[in-house]
Structures are given as structure tokens and as C-alpha cells.
N, C-alpha and C positions, 0 to 999 in steps of 0.2 A: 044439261051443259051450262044453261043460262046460272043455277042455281050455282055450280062448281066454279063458276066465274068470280060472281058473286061474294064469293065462300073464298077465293082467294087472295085477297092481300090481309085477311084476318090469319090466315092458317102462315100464312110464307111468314109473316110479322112473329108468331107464337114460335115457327119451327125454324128460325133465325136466331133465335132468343136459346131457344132448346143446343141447336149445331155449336155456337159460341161454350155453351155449360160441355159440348163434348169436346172442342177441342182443348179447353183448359186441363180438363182430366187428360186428356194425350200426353198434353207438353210436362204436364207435372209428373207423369209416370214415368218419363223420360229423362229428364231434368234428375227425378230421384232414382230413377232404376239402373243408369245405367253406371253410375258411378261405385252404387251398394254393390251391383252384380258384382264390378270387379274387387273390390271388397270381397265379396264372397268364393269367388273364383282363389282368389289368394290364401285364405282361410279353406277351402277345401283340399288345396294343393301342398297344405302345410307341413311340416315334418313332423310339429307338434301335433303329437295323436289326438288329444283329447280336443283340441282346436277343428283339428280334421273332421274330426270325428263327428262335432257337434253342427258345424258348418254344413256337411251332408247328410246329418239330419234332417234340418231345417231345409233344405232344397229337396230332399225327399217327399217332407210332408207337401209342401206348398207348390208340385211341380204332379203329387199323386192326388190330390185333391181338386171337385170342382171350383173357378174361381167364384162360383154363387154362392157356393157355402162357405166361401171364406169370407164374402161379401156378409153374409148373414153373421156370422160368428161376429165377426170385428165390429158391427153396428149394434147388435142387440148384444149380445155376452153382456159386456159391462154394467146395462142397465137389468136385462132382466134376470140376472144371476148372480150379479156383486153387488146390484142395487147403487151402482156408481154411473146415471147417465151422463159418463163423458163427453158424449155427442151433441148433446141436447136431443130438439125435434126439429130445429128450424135446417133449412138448406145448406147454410155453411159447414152444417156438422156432418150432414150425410153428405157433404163433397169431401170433408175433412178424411171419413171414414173410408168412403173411394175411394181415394186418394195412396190412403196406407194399405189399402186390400192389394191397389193396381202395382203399387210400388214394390212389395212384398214377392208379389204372386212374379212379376215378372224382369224382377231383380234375379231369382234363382234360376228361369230360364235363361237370362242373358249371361248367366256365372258358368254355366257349361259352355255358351259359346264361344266368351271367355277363355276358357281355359282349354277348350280343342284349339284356340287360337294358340295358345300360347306354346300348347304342349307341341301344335305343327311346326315351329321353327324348329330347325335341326340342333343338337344339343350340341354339333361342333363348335359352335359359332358363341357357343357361352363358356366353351371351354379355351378358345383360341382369343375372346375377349379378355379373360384372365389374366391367361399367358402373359399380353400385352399390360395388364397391370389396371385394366377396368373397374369398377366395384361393381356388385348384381345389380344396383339401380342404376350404372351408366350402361351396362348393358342392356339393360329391358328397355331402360328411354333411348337409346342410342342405334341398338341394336333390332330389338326383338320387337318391338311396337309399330313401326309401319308397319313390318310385314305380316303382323297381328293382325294386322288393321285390313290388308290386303284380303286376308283367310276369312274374316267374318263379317266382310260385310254381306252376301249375298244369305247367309243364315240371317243373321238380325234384319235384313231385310223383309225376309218372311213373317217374322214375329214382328218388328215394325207394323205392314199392314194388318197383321191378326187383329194388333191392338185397336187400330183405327174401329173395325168391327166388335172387336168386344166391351167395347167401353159401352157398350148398349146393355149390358147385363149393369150398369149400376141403376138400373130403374127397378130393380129388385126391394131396392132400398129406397123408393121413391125421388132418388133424384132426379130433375128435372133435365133429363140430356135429349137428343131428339127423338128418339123413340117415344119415350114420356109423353112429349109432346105430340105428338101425332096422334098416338093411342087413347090422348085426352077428348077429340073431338067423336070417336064412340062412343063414348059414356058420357059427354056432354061439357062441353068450355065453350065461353064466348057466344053463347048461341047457338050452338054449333051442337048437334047430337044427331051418332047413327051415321056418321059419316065414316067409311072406310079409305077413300082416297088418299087421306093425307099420310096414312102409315104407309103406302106404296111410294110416294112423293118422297118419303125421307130418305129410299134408296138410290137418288139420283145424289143426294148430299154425300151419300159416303163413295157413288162411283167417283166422284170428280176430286173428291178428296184424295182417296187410293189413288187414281190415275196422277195426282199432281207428285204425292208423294213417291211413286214407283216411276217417273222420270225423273225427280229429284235423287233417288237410288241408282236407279239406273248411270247416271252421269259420274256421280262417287265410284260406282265402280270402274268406269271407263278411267278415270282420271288413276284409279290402283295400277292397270293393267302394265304401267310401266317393270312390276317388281314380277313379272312373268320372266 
């Protein structure tokens, strides 16, 4: 116990440093994901076939695939197959590569939530906007968007926290996120080797994470239930 004492304001200092490197990849997955998703969502729902077409493609691939291997693909492909390392080696690039994995992979899940959102407003309400002499974009801003908004937040809530948790798979690609960090003091950092404690320690980071962000959800939805 004396030793784990000891051992800790080195570990909280490294798995401080690590939590920080996971929530930047959160906020930027979000930040990018959720704007592409509707992007995508729109592009799936398209009239234009070959749009449609191509659009659920791409959420097919990237929605039936592990996010590891998409992880792997997007990092390594370009250097060791086109001999183009876009990435480099150093940290910025496998955050960069992250980044586009995280953006990617769950852009296309949010594009379906997207669009259950969209398709659940009743279609009278886009036909009696018309009437009244609307255009389709003062409708969906006017219309169909709160109550969009209302339908999916308890789904992106779900995949919200997934996120929190899977941004641990980008130490696949050696990024330094808290897992990383934890995992470093087994095989030896700082002094520090053969210690198992701090990769159990790092699940306290992500309950208090999840719990802040599932009251922060929580509340969004309470504030929808008016459109009940």
C-alpha cells in the first residue's frame, strides 16, 4: 500500500495527461460527426439514385466494420501500401488519423439516427407547410427540426456514451489516450514497471465522465418533453 501511495501522484500526473488526449478525440468526433452525419443522412434519403446509392454504401461499410480496423486501415494504408506516410510517426498524426477514423465511423451511425429522426415527423406537416407556401428548408428549420431533435436524442445519447468508451481503441495506433497511459506502467514508464493498478484506476475516469455526461443528457431531454 505504502508503494501504491508512493506510485501515485506519478501515475494521476501521466493518466491526467492521457484523460485530456481522450477527451479532445470526444469533442472532435463530435464537433466532425455530427454535422457529416446529417450530411449523410440527407444524401441517403436523396431522390438522386446514384447519390443514395453511394451514401449507403459508405454507412454500410463503415457501420459493418470493426472501428479497429478502420483504425488500422486509415493509419497504416497510406504508408505501407501507397508508400505516402501522410501521417507521419509522431503523436499529432495518429491523433490526426483518430480523428478521421472516429469522425467517419460515427458520422454514419449518427446519419441513421438522423434520418429515423427525420422520417418520424408526420409527412402531413410538410405537406400542409407547402399549402401555406413554405419552402423545404423553412420547413425542416421551422418545422421538422425541434421535433427532430426531440426523437433522437435518447438514441445519440446512447452512442454519445459508447463514444466516451471507445475512444480507448485508438491506442491500437499508439495514441497516447488514458488507457495508453495506464497500460504504460506494466511494461515499464517513469519507474514504474509490473504495476497493474493504474489500468483499473483509469475506470474511475470514464465513470465520472459518463455519469457527468448522462445528467447532462438526461436534462436535454427533460427540457424536449414539452413537444410530448
Amino acid at each position: 500500500m505504502k508503494l501504491i501511495i508512493s506510485q501515485m501522484p506519478v501515475v494521476l500526473e501521466s493518466l491526467n495527461i492521457g484523460f485530456l488526449q481522450t477527451l479532445k478525440l470526444f469533442f472532435v468526433t463530435l464537433l466532425g460527426g455530427f454535422p457529416l452525419g446529417l450530411v449523410m443522412a440527407f444524401g441517403s434519403m436523396s431522390k438522386f439514385k446514384p447519390l443514395s446509392a453511394i451514401t449507403k454504401l459508405v454507412i454500410w461499410f463503415f457501420r459493418g466494420t470493426p472501428l479497429m480496423i478502420q483504425l488500422l486501415i486509415i493509419y497504416y494504408f497510406p504508408g505501407l501500401v501507397l508508400g505516402n506516410p501522410v501521417w507521419g510517426g509522431g503523436e499529432a498524426g495518429r491523433f490526426a488519423a483518430a480523428s478521421l477514423s472516429f469522425i467517419l465511423n460515427y458520422s454514419c451511425y449518427f446519419s441513421e439516427i438522423y434520418r429515423g429522426g427525420i422520417q418520424s415527423v408526420p409527412i402531413g406537416q410538410e405537406e400542409a407547410g407547402l399549402v401555406l407556401g413554405m419552402t423545404k428548408g423553412q420547413i425542416f428549420f421551422k418545422v421538422k427540426l425541434l421535433q427532430m431533435i426531440k426523437h433522437i436524442v435518447p438514441p445519440m445519447s446512447n452512442e454519445i456514451i459508447t463514444l466516451v468508451k471507445d475512444t480507448s481503441l485508438a491506442r491500437i495506433i499508439a495514441l497516447q489516450e488514458i488507457i495508453w497511459a495506464g497500460q504504460s506502467f506494466m511494461k515499464g514508464s517513469k519507474g514504474i514497471s509490473g504495476a497493474i493498478w493504474p489500468m483499473f484506476f483509469t475506470a474511475f475516469y470514464y465513470l465520472i465522465f459518463n455519469g457527468i455526461m448522462t445528467v447532462i443528457l438526461s436534462k436535454l431531454e427533460k427540457k424536449l418533453e414539452f413537444f410530448r
